[in-house]
C-alpha positions as CSV (number, residue, x, y, z in Angstrom):
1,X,78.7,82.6,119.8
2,X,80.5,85.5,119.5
3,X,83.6,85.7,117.5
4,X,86.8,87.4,120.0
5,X,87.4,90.6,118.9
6,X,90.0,91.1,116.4
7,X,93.2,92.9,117.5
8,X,94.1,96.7,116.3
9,X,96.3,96.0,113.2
10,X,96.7,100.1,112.9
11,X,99.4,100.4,115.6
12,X,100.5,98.7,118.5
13,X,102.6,96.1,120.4
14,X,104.5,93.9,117.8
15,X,105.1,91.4,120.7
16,X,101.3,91.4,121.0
17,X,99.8,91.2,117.8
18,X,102.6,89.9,115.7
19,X,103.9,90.5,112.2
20,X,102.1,87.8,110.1
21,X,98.9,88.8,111.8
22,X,99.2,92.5,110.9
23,X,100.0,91.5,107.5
24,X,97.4,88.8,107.0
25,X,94.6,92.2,108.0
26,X,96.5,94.5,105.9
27,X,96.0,91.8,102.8
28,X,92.6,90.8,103.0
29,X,91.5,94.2,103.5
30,X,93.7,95.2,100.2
31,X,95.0,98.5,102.0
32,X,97.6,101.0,100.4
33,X,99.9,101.4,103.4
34,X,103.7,101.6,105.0
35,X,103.7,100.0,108.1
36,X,106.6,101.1,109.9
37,X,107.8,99.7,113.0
38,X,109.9,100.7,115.3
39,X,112.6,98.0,116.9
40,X,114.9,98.0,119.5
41,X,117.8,98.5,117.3
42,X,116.4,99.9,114.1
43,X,113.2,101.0,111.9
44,X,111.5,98.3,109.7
45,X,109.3,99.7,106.4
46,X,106.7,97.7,104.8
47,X,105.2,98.7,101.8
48,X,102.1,97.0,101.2
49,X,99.9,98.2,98.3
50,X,96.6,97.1,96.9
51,X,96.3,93.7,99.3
52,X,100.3,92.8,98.4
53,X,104.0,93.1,100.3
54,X,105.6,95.2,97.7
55,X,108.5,96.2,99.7
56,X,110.5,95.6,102.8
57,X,113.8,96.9,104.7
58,X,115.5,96.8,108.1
59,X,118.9,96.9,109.3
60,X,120.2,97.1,106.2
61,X,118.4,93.9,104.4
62,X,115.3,93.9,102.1
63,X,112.7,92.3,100.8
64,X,111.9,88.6,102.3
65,X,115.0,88.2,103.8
66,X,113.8,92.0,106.1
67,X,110.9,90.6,106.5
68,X,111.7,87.4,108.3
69,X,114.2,89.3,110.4
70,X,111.2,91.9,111.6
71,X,109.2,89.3,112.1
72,X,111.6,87.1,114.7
73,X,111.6,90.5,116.5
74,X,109.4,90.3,119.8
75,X,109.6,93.9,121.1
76,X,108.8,96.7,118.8
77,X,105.7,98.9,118.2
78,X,103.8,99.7,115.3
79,X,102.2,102.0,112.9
80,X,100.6,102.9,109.8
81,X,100.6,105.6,107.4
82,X,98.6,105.5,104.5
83,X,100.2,105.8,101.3
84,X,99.9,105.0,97.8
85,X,102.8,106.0,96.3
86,X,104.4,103.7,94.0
87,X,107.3,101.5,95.2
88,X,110.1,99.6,94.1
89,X,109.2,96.1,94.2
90,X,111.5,94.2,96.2
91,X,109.6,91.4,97.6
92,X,108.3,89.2,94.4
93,X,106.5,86.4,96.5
94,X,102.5,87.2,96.2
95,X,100.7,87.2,99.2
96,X,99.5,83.4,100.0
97,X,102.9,82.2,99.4
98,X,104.7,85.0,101.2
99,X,102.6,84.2,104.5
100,X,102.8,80.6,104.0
101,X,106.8,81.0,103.7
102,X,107.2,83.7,106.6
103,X,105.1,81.3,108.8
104,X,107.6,78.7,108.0
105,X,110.4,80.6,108.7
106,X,108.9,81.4,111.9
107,X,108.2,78.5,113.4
108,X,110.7,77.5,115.6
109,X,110.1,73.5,115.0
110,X,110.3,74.2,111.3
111,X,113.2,76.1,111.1
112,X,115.3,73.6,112.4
């Protein structure tokens, strides 16, 4: 059998794809990039360097905390940019515990 094909984690629908799945690609390939995406009411910035979330804003939040908020989004698109210029680290979770937790805080039956 063939596996499905994967979905385009360098830009589209955020509704589509989804945040943790963009992320989970962006780790396990280890890429130097800033996704930005573009939300109804705002621009979110992930800085992701060398397979790890290093940053995160929107609306005026960062780290985690931005990152959970993106990611309850359902309308938004997508992009990258590659980049490896340093950041200032303001997510400290590494990257099997950050998707563990964002999945978490996702899930609407957890959350409750």
């Amino acid at each position: 059998f063939d596996d499905p094909p994967q979905p385009d984690v360098e830009a589209g629908e955020l509704g589509r794809v989804g945040l943790i799945e963009v992320l989970t690609r962006l780790l396990i390939d280890r890429r130097n990039v800033t996704l930005r995406i573009a939300l109804p009411d705002d621009e979110a910035k992930v800085e992701v360097r060398n397979g790890e979330v290093q940053a995160a804003e929107y609306g005026g939040h960062t780290g985690f905390n931005a990152l959970v908020r993106v990611g309850r989004q359902t309308t938004g698109i997508f992009w990258l940019s590659e980049s490896g210029a340093p950041v200032d680290r303001t997510v400290a979770e590494r990257p099997d515990r950050l998707l563990s937790l964002l999945a978490r805080c996702l899930d609407p039956v957890a959350s409750r």
